[in-house]
C-alpha positions as CSV (number, residue, x, y, z in Angstrom):
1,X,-16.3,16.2,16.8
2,X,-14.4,16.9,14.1
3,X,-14.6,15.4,10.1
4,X,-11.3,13.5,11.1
5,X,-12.6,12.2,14.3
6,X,-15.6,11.0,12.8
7,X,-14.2,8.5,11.1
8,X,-13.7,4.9,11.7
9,X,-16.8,2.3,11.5
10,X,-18.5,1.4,14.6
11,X,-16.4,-0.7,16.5
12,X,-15.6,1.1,20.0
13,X,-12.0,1.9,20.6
14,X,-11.4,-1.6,23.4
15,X,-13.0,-3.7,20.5
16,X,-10.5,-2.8,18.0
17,X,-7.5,-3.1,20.5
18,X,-8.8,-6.6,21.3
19,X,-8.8,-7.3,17.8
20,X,-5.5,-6.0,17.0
21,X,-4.1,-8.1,19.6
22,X,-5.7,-11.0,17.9
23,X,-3.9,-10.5,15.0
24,X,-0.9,-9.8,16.1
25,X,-1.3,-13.5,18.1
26,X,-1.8,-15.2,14.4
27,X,0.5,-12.7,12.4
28,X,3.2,-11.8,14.3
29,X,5.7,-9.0,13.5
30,X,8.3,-6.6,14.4
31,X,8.0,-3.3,13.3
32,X,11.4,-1.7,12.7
33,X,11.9,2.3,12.3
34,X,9.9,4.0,14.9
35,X,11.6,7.2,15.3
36,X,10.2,7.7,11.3
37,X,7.0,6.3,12.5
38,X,7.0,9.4,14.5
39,X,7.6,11.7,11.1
40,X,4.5,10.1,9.4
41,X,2.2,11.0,13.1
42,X,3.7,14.3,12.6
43,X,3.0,14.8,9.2
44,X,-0.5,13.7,10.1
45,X,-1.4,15.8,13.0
46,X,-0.2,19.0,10.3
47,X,-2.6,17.4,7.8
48,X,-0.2,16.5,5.3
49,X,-1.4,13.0,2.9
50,X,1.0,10.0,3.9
51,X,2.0,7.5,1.0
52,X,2.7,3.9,2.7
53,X,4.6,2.0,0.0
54,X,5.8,-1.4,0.4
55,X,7.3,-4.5,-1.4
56,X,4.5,-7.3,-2.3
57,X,5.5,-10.9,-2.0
58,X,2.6,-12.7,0.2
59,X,-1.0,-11.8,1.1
60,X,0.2,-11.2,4.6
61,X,1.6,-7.8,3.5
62,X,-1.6,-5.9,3.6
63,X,-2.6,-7.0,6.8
64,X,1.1,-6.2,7.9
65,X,0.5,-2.9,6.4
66,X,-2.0,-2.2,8.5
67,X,-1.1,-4.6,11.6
68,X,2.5,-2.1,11.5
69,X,0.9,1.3,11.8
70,X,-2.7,1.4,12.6
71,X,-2.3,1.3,16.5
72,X,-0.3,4.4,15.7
73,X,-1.9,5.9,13.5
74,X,-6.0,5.1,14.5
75,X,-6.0,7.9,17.3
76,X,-5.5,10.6,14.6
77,X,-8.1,9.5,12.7
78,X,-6.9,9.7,9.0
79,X,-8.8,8.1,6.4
80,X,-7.1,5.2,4.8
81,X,-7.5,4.0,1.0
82,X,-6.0,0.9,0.3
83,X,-6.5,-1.2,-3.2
84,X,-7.3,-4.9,-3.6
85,X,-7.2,-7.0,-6.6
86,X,-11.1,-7.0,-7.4
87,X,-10.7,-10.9,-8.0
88,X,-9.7,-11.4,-4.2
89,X,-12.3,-8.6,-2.8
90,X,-15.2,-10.1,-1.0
91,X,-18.4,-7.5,0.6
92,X,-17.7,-8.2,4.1
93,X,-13.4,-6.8,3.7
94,X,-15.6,-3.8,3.5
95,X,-17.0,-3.2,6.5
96,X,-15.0,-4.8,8.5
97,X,-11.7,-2.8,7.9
98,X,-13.9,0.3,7.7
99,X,-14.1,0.5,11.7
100,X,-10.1,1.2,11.2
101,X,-11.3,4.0,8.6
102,X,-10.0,2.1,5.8
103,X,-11.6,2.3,2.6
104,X,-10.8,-0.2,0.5
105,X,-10.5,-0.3,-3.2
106,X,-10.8,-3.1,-5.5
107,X,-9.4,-2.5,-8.8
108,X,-8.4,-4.5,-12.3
109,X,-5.2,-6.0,-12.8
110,X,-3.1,-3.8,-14.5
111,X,-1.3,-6.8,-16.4
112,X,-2.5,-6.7,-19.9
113,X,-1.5,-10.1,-20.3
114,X,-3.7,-11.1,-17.5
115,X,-6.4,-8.5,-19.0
116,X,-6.2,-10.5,-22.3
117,X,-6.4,-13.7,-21.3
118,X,-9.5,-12.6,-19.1
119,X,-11.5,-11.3,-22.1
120,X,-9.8,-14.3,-25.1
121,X,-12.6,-15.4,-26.9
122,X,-15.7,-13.6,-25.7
123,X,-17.6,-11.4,-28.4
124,X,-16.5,-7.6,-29.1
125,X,-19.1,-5.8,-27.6
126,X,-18.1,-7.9,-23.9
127,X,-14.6,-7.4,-24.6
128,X,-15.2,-3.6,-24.9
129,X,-17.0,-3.2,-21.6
130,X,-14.4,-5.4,-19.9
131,X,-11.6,-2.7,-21.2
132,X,-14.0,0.1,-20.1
133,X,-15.2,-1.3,-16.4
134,X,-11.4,-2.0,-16.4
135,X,-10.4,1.6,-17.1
136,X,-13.6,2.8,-14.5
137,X,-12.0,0.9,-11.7
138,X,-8.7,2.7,-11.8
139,X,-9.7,5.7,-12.7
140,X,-12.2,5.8,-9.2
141,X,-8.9,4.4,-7.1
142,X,-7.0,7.1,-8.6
143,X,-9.4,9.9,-8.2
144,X,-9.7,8.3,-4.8
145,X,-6.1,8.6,-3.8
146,X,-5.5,11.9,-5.1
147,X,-8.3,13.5,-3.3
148,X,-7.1,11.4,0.3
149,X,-3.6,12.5,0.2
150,X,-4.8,16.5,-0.7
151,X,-6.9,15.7,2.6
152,X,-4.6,14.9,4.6
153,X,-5.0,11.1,4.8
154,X,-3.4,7.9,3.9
155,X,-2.9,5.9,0.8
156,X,-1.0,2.5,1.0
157,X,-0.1,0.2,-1.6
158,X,2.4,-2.3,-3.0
159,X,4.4,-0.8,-5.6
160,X,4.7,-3.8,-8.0
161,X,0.8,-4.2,-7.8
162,X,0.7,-8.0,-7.9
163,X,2.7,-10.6,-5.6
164,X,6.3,-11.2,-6.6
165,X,8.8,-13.6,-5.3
166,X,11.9,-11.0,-5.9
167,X,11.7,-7.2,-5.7
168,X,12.2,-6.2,-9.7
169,X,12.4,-2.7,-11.1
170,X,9.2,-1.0,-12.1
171,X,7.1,-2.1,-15.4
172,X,4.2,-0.4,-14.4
173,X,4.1,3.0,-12.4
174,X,1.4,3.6,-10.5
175,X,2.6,6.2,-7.9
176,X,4.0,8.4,-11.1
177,X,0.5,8.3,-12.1
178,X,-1.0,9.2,-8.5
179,X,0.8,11.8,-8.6
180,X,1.5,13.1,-12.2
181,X,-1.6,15.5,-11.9
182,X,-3.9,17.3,-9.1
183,X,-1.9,16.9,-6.2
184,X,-1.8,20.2,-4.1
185,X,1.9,20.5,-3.1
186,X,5.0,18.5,-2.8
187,X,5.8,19.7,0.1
188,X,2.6,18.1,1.9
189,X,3.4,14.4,0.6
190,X,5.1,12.2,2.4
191,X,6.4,9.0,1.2
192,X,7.3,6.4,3.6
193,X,8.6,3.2,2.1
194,X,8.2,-0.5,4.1
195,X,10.2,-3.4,3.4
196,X,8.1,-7.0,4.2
197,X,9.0,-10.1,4.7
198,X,10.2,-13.6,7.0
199,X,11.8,-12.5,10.3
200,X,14.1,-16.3,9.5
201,X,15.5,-16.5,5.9
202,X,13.0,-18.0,3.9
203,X,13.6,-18.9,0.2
204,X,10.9,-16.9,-1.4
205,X,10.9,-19.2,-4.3
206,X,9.2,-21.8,-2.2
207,X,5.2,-22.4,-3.3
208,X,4.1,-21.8,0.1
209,X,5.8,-18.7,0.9
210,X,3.3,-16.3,-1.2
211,X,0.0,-17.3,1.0
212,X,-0.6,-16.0,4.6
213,X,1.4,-18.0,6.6
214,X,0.0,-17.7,10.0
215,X,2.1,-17.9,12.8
216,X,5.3,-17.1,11.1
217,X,7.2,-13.9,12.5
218,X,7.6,-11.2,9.7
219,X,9.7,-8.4,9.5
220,X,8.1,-4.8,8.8
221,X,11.1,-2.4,7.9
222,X,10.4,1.5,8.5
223,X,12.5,3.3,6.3
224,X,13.7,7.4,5.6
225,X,10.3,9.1,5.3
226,X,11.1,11.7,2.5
227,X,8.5,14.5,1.7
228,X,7.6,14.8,-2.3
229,X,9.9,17.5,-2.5
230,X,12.6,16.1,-0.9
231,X,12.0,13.0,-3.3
232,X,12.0,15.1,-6.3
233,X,15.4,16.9,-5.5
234,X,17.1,13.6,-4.9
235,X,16.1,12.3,-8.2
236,X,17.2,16.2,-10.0
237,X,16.7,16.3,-13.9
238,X,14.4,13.2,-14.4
239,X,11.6,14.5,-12.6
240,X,8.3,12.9,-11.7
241,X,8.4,10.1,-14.3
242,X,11.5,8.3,-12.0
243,X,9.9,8.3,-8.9
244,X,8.6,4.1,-9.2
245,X,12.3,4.2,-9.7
246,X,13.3,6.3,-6.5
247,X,10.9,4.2,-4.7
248,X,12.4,0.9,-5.7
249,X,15.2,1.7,-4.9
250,X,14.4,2.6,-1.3
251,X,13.2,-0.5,-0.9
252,X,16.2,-2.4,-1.8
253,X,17.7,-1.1,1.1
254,X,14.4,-2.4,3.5
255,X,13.8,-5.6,1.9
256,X,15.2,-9.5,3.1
257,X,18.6,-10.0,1.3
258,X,17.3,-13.1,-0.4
259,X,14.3,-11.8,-1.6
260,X,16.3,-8.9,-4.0
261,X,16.6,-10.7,-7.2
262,X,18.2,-8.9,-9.8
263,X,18.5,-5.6,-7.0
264,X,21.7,-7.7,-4.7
């Protein structure tokens, strides 16, 4: 058995595909973009680290996330580090995406805003261990990421961090700092970008379009998959620092129309 093949929890291979089709009964989808689907599984098999990057409007997305590609990509066995907001991670998430070989992350919200109001009023001494266990958290996801995608595996996360109702240009840029330092080669990462959201046009404005919505058909949107390299010639002179920029502007061209905001 190999490292690769030894991963995945201890759910056998019919208990998963029963589950799958479960979700797939209360979250239904279409996944558009299969022949690039085939790009990532190739990348994979030649042990090259996949970045899934998508939009973030609902709290369906990371199940879609994985819903989209894990019958695909499961058989290959890739390890697969995903973050959560450490205010919405509960133990059993865990254990029970780890039979997919997902490893799950829960990090701090990067909003200082939302980091000050979390820490307003408490004594200096708390306030300094909140920055600290803050900084901890990100720095063990990065590390994390970093070290799966030099592996050969899988890291998949929303590039505007928190839930949105319009896709907006990057404040914060996480994926420049993934990959700013330590990653082996550019030319073994790829970057696959997914737009999310309502099969039906949906006003994502509406209060109840950010939760789950079970039942509702979404839309998972494949598109280019571009290696680091390839990214980094498209963007020429500006380097490293634009990719959150590159990025968004991939998804632009994935997302619903009426979810683009200022990017229409």
């Amino acid at each position: 058995m190999t490292r690769k093949e030894g991963r995945g929890g201890c759910w056998p291979t019919i208990t998963r595909a029963i589950a799958l089709k479960a979700a797939d009964h209360f979250f239904p989808f279409t996944l558009e973009g299969k022949n690039e689907l085939e790009k990532v599984k190739e990348g994979l098999r030649n042990n090259k680290g996949v970045l899934l990057l998508t939009n973030h409007s609902s709290k369906r997305d990371g199940i879609l996330g994985i819903q989209a590609l894990l019958e695909h990509l499961w058989p290959l066995h890739p390890t697969i580090v995903m973050p959560i907001a450490q205010h919405q991670h509960k133990e059993w998430m865990g254990s029970l995406v780890a039979n997919w070989g997902i490893e799950m992350h829960p990090i701090a919200n990067l909003s200082w805003d939302k980091i000050k109001e979390k820490l307003q009023g408490l004594p200096k001494d708390e306030i300094r261990k909140g920055i600290n266990e803050r900084k901890e958290s990100i720095n063990a996801y990065l590390t994390k990421a970093r070290a799966t995608l030099n592996s050969g595996g899988v890291v998949a996360l929303a590039t505007q961090a928190t839930r949105n109702p319009r896709l907006k240009k990057p404040t914060i840029f996480p994926i420049e700092t993934i990959l700013k330092k330590e990653i082996n080669s550019s030319d073994d990462i790829l970057i696959a970008c997914m737009g999310i959201g309502f099969a039906e046009k949906t006003d994502y404005l509406n209060p109840a379009a950010p939760g789950y919505n079970p039942g509702i058909p979404f839309n998972a949107k494949l598109g280019k998959v571009h290696s680091l390299t390839e990214a980094m010639d498209e963007m020429g002179s500006l380097g490293i620092e634009n990719i959150d920029l590159w990025i968004y502007r991939q998804l632009v061209d994935l997302v619903p129309t009426e979810y683009l905001g200022e990017a229409a």
